[in-house]
C-alpha positions in Angstrom: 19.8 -24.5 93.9 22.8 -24.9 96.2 24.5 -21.7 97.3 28.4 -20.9 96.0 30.6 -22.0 98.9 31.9 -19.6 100.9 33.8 -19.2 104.0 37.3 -18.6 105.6 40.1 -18.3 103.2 38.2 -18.3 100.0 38.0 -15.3 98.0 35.0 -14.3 95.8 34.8 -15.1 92.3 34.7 -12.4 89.9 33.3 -12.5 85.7 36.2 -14.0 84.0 38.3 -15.4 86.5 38.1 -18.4 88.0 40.4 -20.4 91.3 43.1 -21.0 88.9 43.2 -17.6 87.8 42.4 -15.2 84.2 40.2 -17.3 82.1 39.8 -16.5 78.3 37.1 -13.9 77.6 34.4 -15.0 74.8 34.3 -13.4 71.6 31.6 -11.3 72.5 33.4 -9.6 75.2 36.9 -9.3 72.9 34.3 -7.6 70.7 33.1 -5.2 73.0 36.7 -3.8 73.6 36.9 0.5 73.8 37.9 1.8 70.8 40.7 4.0 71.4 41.2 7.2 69.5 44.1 6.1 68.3 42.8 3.2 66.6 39.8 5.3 65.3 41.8 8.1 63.9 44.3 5.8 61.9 41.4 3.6 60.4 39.5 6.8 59.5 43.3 7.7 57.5 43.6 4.5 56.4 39.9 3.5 54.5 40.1 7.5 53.3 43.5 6.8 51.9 42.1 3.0 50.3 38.8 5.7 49.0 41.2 7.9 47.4 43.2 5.6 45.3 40.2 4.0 44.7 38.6 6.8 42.9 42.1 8.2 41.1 41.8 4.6 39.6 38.4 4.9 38.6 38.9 7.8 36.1 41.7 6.2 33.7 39.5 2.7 33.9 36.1 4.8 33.0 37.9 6.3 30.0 39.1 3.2 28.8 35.5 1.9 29.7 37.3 -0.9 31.1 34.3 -2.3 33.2 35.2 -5.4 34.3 38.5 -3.6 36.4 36.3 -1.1 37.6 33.6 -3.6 39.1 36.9 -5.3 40.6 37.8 -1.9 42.1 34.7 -0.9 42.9 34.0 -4.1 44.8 37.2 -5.0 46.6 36.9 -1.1 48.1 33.6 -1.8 49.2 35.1 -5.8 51.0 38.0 -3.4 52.5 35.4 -0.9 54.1 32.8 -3.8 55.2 36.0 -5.4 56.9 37.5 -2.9 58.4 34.1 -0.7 59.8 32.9 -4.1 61.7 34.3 -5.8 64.6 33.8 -9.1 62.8 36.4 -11.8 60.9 39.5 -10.3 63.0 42.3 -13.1 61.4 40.9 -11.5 58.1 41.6 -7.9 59.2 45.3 -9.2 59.0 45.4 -11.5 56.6 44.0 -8.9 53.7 46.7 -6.6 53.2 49.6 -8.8 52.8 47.3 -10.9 50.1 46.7 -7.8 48.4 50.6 -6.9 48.2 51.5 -10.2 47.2 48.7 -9.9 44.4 49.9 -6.5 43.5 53.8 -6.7 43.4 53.9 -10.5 42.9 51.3 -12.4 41.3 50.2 -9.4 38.9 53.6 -9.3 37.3 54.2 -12.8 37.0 51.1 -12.9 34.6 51.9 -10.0 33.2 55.2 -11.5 32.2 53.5 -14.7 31.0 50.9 -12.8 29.1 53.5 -11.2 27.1 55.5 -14.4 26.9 52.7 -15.5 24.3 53.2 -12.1 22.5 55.9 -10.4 19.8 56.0 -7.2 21.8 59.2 -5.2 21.1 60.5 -2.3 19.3 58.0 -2.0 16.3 55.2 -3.7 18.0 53.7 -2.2 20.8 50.7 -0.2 20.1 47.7 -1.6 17.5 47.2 -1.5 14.3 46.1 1.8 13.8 48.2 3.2 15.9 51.2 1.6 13.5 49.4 2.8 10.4 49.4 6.0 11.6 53.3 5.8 12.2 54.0 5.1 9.0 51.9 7.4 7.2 53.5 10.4 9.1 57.2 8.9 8.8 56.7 9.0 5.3 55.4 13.1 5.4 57.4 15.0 2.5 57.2 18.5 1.7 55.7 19.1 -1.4 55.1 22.4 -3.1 51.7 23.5 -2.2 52.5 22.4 1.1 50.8 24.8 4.1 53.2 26.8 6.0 52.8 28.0 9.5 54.7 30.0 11.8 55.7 27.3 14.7 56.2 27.7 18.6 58.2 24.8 20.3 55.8 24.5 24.1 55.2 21.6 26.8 52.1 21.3 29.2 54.9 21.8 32.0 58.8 20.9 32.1 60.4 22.6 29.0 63.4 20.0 29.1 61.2 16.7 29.6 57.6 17.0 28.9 56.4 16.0 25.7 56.0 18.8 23.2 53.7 20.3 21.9 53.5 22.8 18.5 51.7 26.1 18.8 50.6 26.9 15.4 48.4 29.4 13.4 46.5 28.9 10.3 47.7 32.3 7.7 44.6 32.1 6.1 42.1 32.3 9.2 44.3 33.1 12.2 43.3 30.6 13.9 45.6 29.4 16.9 45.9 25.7 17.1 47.8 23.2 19.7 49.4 20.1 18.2 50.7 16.9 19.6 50.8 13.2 18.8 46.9 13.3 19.2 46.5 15.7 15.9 45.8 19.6 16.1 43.0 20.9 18.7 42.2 24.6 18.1 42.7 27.4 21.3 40.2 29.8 22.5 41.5 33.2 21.3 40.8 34.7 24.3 43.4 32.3 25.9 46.2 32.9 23.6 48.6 35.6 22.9 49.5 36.2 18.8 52.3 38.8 18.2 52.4 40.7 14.5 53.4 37.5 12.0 50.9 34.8 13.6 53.5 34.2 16.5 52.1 32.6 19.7 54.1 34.5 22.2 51.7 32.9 25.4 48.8 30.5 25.8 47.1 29.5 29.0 48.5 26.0 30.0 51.5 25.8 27.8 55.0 26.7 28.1 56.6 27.6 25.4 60.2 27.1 25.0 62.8 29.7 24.0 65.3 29.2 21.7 68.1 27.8 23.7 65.6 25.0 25.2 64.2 24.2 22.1 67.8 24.0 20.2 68.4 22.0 23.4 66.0 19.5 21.8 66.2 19.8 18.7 66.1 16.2 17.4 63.1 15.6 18.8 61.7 18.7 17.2 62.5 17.1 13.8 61.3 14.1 14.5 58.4 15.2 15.9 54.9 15.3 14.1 51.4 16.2 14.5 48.9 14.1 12.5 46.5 15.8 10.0 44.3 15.0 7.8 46.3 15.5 5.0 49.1 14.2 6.0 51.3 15.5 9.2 52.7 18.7 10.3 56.5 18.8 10.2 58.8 21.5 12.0 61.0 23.1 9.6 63.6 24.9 11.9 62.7 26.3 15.1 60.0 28.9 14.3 58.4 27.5 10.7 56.4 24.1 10.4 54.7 22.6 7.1 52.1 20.7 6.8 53.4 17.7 4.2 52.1 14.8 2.0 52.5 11.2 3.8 54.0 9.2 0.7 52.8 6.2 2.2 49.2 5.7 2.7 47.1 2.7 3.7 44.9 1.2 1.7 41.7 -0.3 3.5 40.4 -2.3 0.5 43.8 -4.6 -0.3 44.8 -4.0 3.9 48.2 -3.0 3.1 50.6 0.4 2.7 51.2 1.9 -0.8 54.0 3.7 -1.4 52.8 6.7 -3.9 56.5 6.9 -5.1 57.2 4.0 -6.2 54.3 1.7 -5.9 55.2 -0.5 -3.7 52.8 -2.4 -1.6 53.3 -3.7 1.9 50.1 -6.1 2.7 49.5 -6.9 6.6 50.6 -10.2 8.1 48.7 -10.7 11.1 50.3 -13.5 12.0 53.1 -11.5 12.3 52.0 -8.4 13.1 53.6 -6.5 10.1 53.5 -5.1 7.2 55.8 -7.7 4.5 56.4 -7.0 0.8 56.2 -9.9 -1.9 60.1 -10.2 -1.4 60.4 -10.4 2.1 61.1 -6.6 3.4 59.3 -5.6 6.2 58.7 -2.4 7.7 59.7 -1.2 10.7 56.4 -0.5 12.4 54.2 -3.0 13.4 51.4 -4.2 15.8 51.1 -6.1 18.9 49.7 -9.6 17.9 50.2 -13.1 20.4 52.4 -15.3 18.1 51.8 -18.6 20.3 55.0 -20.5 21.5 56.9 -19.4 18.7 58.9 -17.1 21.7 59.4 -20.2 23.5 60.1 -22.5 20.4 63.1 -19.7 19.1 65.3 -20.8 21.9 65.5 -24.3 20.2 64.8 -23.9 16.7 66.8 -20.8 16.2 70.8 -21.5 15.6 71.4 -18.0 16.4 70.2 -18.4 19.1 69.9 -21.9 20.8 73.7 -22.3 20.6 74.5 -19.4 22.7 71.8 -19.9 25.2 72.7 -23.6 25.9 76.3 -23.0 26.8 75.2 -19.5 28.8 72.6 -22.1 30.6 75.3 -24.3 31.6 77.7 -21.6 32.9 74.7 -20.3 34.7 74.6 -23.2 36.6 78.2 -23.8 37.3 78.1 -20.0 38.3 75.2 -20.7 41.0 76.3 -24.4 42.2 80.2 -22.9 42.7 78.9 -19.3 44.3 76.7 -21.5 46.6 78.5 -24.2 47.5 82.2 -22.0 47.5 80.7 -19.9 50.0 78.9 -23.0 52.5 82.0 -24.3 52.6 83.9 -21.7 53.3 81.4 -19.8 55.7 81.1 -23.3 57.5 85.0 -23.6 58.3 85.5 -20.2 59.2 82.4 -21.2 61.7 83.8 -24.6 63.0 87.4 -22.8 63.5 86.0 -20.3 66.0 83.3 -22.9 67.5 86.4 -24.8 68.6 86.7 -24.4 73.0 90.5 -23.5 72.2 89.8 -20.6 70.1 90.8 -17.2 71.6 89.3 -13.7 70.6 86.6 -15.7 69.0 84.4 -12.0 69.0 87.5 -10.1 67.4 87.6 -12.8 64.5 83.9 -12.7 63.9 83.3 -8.9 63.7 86.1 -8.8 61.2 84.9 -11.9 59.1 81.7 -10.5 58.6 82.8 -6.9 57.5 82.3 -8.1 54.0 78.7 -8.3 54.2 78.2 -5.0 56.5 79.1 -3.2 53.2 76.9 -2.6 50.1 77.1 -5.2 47.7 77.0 -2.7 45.0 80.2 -1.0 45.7 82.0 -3.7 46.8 81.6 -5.2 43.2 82.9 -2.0 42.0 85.9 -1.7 44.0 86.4 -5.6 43.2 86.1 -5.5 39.2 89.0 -2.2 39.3 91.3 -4.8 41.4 90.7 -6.8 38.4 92.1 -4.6 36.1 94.7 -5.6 33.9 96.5 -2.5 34.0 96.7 -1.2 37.6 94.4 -3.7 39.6 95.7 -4.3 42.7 95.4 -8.4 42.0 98.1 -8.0 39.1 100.7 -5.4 40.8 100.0 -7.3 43.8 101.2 -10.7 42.8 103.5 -9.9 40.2 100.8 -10.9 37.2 100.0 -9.6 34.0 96.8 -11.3 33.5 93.6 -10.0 31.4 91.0 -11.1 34.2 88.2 -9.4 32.6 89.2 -9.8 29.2 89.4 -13.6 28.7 86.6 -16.1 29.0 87.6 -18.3 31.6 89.8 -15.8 33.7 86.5 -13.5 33.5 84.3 -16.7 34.9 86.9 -17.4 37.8 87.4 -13.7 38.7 83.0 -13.1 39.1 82.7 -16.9 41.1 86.0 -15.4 43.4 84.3 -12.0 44.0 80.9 -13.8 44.7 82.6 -16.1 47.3 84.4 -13.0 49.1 80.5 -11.5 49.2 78.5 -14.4 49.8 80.4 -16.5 53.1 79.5 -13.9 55.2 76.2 -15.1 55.4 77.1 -18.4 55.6 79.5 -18.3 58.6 76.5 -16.2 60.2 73.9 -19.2 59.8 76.5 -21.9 60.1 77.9 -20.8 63.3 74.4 -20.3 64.7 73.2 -23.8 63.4 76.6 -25.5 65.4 75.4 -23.8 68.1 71.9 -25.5 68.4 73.9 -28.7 67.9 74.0 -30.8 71.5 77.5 -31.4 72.7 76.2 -35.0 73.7 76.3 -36.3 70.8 79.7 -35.1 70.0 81.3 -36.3 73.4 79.4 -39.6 73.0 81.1 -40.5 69.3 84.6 -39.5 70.7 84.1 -42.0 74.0 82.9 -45.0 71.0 86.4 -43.7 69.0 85.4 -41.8 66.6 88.2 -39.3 65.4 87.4 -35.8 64.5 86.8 -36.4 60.6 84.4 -39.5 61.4 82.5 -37.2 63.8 82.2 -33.8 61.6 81.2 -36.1 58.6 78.4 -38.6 60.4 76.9 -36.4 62.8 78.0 -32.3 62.5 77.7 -32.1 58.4 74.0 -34.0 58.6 72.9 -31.6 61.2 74.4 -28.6 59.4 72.5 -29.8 56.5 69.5 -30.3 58.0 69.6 -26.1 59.2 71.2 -24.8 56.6 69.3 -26.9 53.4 66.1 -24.1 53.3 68.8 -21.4 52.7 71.2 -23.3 50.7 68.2 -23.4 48.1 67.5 -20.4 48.5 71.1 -19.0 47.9 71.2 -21.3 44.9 67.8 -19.6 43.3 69.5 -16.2 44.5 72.7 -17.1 42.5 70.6 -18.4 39.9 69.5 -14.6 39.0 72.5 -12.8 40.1 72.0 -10.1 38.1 74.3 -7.2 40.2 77.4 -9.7 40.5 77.6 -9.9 36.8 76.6 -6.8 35.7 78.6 -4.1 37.7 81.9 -6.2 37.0 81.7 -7.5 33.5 78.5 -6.6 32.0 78.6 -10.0 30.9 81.5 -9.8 28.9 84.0 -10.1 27.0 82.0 -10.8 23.8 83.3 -13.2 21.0 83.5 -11.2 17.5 80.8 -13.0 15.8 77.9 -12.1 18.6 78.1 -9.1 20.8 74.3 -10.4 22.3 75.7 -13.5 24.7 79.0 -12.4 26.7 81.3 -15.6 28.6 80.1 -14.2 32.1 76.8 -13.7 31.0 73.3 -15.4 33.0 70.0 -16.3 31.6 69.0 -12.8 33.8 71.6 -10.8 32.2 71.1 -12.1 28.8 67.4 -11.4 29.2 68.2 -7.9 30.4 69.9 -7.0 27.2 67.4 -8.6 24.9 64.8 -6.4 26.8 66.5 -3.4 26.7 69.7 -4.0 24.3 70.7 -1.1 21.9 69.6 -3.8 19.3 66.1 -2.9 20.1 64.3 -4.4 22.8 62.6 -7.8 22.5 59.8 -8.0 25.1 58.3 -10.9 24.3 61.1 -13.1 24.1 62.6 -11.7 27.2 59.5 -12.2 29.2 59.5 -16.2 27.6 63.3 -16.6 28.9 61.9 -15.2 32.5 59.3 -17.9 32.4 61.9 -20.8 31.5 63.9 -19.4 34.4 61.4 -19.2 36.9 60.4 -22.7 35.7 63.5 -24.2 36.1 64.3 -22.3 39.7 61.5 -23.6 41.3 61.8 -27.4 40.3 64.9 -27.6 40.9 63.7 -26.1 44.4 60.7 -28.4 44.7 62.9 -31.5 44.1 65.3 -29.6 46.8 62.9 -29.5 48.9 61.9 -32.5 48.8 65.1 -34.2 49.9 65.4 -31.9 52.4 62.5 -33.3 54.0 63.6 -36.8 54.1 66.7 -35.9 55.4 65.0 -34.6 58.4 62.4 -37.6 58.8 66.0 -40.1 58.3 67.0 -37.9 61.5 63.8 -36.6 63.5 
C-alpha cells in the first residue's frame, strides 16, 4: 500500500475536504446533523398542533360515522408524524405542506363547486327529504282548540342576540321542564332548573334566557320559530305563551306525497326534481337536494330567460377583460419607454408619482372613483362642464368601469415594462439605427417582440384577472343599471358578478346554477390560457 505523500508545503488532508477544498458531505453525514433545540421545540409544536386538529376532526366525522374521512384523517396524521419524526425523504419534508394547502384551499373547492354544479341546490333544496318533510309539516302548524298551552321562556346556549334559540317550556299537567329547538323538545333535570309560581323557567344550567327587551329584539324569529312534536309543532304565541298546534299538512308514506287536511290537496314527490308538485303544476316551497344531471349547464342555452342575457354579458365580459388588459399594457409600456429614454430628466420623481395609483387600496380607490362619476356632483361632470349620467346609461357605465380599471391597472404594467426594457441589450438597438432603422421600425421589430416575450406570462395572467374582476364592477356599479324587464343581468355586469347575485340574489340563491356558471368560466379562462400559452412559447423558440 503506498504511503499518502507528504512533505514540504503540503498540508494534511482532513474527512471531507480535499486539495481543492470543501467537498460535499454524504447523506449519511447530512443525516447525522445536531438537532438544535430550536428545531426540536417547533416540531414538537408543530406535530402537537397537526394531533390536535386531527382529533377535533375526528369527533364531527365519528358522529356522522363518516369512515372513509376518518381513515383519510387518521392515516395522513400518521404519514405527517412518520415524516417529520425521521431524518429520511428531506425534499418531502418540504414538499408536503404546500400540497396539502393547495389540496385544502384549492383543489377541495374546485370539486366542491363541480359536485354541486351536477346538483339543484338553492333556496328550498338544501337539506334531504326528511328534513323538507319536516319543514312543511311544522309551516303548516295551526292552533286549534284543544291545542296544549305552555308558559314559554325565549333562551340561547350562549349569545342572547345571535345564538340560535331555544324555548324553555313546562308541561301544566306534569311540571315537567322541557328545552326545545329545531331538534324537537328534550326534557331538563329538575334539579338544574329554576320554575317560579306559574310554570315560569326563571334559570337553567346552560341556557340564557332572554329578557324582554332581547327577545322583542327578535321577535320575528320567535314567530317563526318552531319546535317539532309529535303532534305537530310548538309555536310561540307572544313572548311568554307557546302552543302546541296541528300541522295541516302531513305526509303521507303510502302515496309519498303531502296532504293538505284542509282542503285535500295532494302534493306527490318528484324526485327528479326534488319537490313536491301538484297535478296542476304548483310546487311547494320546500324541497330536497337531488343531482339533476346537466340540466344546470344545459339552462344557459335552452332557457330564453336566460341564455339571451348571458350571451351578451359573455361578450361584454370579454371586451371588459381584452380593453382593461390591453388599455393598461399600452399605456404602462409608454409611460415606461418615455422615462427609459437617456434624455429624460427626474426619471425617479416621474416614477414614484406614476405608481401612486397602485400604492393605494384598490377598494377605496373604486370608491372614490364611482362618486367622481356621479351625475350630480362628480368631480368628472363639474370638472368638464358635463351633465352626463355615467353610471346610469349602458354604454357611458361600460366606458366609465374600463377608464377606472385602466387608471388602477397600468401601474403594474409600467412596473414590469420598465423592468423588461431594462434587460433589453442596447446592442441591438444601436446596431438597427447604424443599418437605418428609424425609431418606429426599431420599437416595432425588435423592442415590442422582446417586451412581449417578458411581459406575455402576465399579460395572461392579467387577462384571467380581468376576466373575474369581481371588485371593479361591484363597488362602482353593482353591475348596473338594470333594463326594466330583468333586474338579474345589469350592462356592467361579468359572468362573476352575475354568478354572485344568482348565488346570493334577494331572488333566492341558486347554488347549483351558480357553481355550473363557475365551471364554464374556469373552463373558458384556462383554454384561452393554454392556447396563450402556447403562442407564447413559440414566440420565444422564433427568438431564443
Amino acid at each position: 500500500m503506498n504511503a499518502p505523500l507528504t512533505g514540504p508545503g503540503s498540508a494534511p488532508q482532513t474527512p471531507g475536504r480535499g486539495p481543492e477544498g470543501p467537498q460535499p458531505t454524504s447523506r449519511a453525514a447530512r443525516s447525522d446533523a445536531p438537532v438544535t433545540v430550536t428545531g426540536l421545540v417547533v416540531k414538537v409544536v408543530l406535530l402537537g398542533l397537526a394531533a390536535a386538529i386531527a382529533v377535533w376532526g375526528a369527533f364531527p366525522l365519528i358522529e356522522a360515522e363518516a369512515w372513509g374521512g376518518l381513515a383519510l384523517l387518521v392515516a395522513t396524521t400518521a404519514g405527517l408524524g412518520y415524516l417529520y419524526l425521521t431524518r429520511r425523504h428531506i425534499p418531502m419534508k418540504y414538499l408536503v405542506p404546500g400540497t396539502l394547502f393547495l389540496i385544502a384551499f384549492q383543489v377541495l373547492p374546485v370539486l366542491i363547486t363541480a359536485a354541486t354544479a351536477f346538483t339543484n341546490f338553492s333556496d328550498g333544496h338544501r337539506g334531504t327529504k326528511d328534513e323538507a318533510i319536516t319543514a312543511i309539516q311544522t309551516a303548516s302548524v295551526v292552533r286549534v282548540a284543544d291545542s296544549a298551552d305552555y308558559t314559554l321562556s325565549v333562551a340561547t346556549k350562549g349569545d342572547p342576540g345571535s345564538d340560535p334559540l331555544v324555548f324553555l317550556i313546562t308541561d301544566p299537567t306534569t311540571g315537567t321542564a322541557y328545552a326545545g329547538d329545531s331538534d324537537g323538545l328534550s326534557p331538563l333535570d329538575p334539579a338544574d332548573v329554576t320554575v317560579a309560581t306559574g310554570g315560569k323557567i326563571t334559570a337553567a344550567d346552560g341556557y340564557t334566557i332572554l329578557n324582554f327587551g332581547q327577545a322583542g329584539a327578535r321577535s320575528q324569529e320567535v314567530t317563526d320559530f318552531v319546535v317539532p312534536t309529535e303532534a305537530g309543532a310548538i309555536r310561540a304565541a307572544g313572548l311568554t305563551r307557546a302552543y302546541e298546534g296541528r300541522a295541516v299538512r302531513a305526509y303521507d308514506q303510502a302515496c309519498d306525497c303531502v296532504r293538505d287536511a284542509e282542503t285535500g290537496k295532494v302534493w306527490t314527490a318528484d324526485e327528479a326534481s326534488g319537490s313536491f308538485v301538484a297535478d296542476d303544476g304548483e310546487t311547494l316551497a320546500q324541497g330536497w337536494k337531488v343531482g339533476v344531471g346537466l340540466a344546470n349547464f344545459t339552462r344557459v342555452l335552452s332557457d330564453p330567460n336566460v341564455s339571451g342575457p348571458f350571451l351578451s354579458t359573455l361578450i361584454w365580459n370579454f371586451a371588459f377583460a381584452i380593453g382593461s388588459t390591453g388599455g393598461t399594457f399600452l399605456l404602462g409600456m409608454f409611460c415606461a419607454l418615455a422615462l427609459h429614454h437617456p434624455r429624460m430628466r427626474g426619471t425617479n420623481l416621474y416614477r414614484i408619482l406614476l405608481i401612486l395609483p397602485y400604492a393605494m387600496p384598490s377598494f377605496a380607490m373604486l370608491l372614490i372613483w364611482r362618486d367622481m362619476f356621479n351625475t350630480d356632483f362628480g368631480l368628472i361632470n363639474n370638472l368638464f362642464g358635463l351633465d352626463v349620467n355615467w353610471l346610469g346609461e349602458p354604454w357611458s357605465a361600460r366606458l366609465a368601469v374600463i377608464m377606472i380599471q385602466l387608471w388602477l391597472g397600468y401601474p403594474y404594467m409600467f412596473l414590469v415594462a420598465t423592468g423588461a426594457l431594462q434587460s433589453i441589450p442596447k446592442e441591438l438597438g444601436e446596431a438597427s439605427a447604424v443599418d437605418g432603422a428609424n425609431p418606429w421600425q426599431r420599437f416595432r421589430k425588435i423592442t415590442l417582440p422582446l417586451l412581449l416575450i417578458s411581459l406575455s406570462p402576465l399579460l395572461i395572467s392579467s387577462f384571467a384577472f380581468n376576466f373575474n374582476n369581481f371588485n371593479a364592477i361591484w363597488l362602482t356599479t353593482e353591475g348596473a343599471p338594470f333594463p326594466v324587464d330583468n333586474p338579474t343581468v345589469g350592462a356592467t355586469d361579468l359572468l362573476i358578478t352575475y354568478t354572485y347575485r344568482l348565488a346570493f340574489g334577494g331572488q333566492g340563491a341558486q347554488f347549483g346554477y351558480a357553481a355550473a356558471i363557475s365551471i364554464f368560466i374556469f373552463a373558458l379562462v384556462a383554454t384561452i390560457s393554454a392556447i396563450s400559452f402556447r403562442r407564447t412559447r413559440a414566440q420565444e423558440e422564433v427568438w431564443s
